[in-house]
N, C-alpha and C positions, 0 to 999 in steps of 0.2 A: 335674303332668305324668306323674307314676309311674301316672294309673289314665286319662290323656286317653285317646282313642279316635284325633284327630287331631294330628299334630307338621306345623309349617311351619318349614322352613329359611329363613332369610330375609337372611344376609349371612356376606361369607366370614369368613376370621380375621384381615384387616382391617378387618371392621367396612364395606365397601363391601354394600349392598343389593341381595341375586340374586333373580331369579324365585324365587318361592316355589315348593319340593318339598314336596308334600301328601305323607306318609307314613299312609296310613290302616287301622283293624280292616279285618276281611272285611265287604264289602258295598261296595267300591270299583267305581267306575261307569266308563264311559267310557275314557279314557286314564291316568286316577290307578292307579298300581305299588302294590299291595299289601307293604308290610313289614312284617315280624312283629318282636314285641319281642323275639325272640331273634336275630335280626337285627342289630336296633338295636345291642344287646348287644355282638354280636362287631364291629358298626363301632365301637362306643366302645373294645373291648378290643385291636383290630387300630393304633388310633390315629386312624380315619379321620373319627373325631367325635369333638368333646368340650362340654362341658356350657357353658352364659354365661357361666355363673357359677362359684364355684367348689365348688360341691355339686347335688347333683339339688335338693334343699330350696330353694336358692337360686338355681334354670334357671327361666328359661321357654320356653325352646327348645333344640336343640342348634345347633353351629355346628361346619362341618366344617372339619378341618385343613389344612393346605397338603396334604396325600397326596392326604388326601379328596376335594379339591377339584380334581386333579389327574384324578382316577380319574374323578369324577364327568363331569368335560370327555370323556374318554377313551370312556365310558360310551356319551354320548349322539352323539361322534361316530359311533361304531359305529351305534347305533341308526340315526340320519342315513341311513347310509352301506346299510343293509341295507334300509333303506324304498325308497331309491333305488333298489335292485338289483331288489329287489320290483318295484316299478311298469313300470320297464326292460322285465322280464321278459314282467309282461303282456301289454304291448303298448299298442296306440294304444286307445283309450278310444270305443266306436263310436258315431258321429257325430260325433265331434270334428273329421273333418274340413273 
């Protein structure tokens, strides 16, 4: 995992199964968020991840903490919330009506 290119999150710290979060190198397409391993780093160091297992040797993903998972909610409320505003903004979509 120390040299992957791609990390998938894939359950909380219950062990319950979430949409997978692609954290990928540069060269992210589409809607996929760019993280950087120092990143990654300061979420492990802040608390807001932590490894499967109980060493990187012995991960094969990360799995985020009750904060993490907290924030991560929080996160994409916002996003949500600011797309909405966005589109609001626009206006009506021509021909739509």
């Amino acid at each position: 995992m120390a040299n992957g290119a791609i990390l998938r999150i894939a359950r909380d710290p219950w062990g319950r199964l979430l949409p997978s979060v692609v954290l990928v190198d540069a060269g992210a397409q589409g809607n996929d968020e760019v993280i950087h391993r120092w990143q990654i780093r300061k979420m492990m160091d802040s608390g807001l991840l932590q490894y499967d297992g109980s060493t990187a040797e012995n991960s094969s993903m990360y799995v985020p903490t009750c904060a993490g998972l907290a924030i991560g909610n929080a996160w994409n409320r916002a996003k949500a919330r600011a797309a909405a505003a966005g589109a609001a903004a626009a206006g009506p979509v021509p021909g739509s009506d």
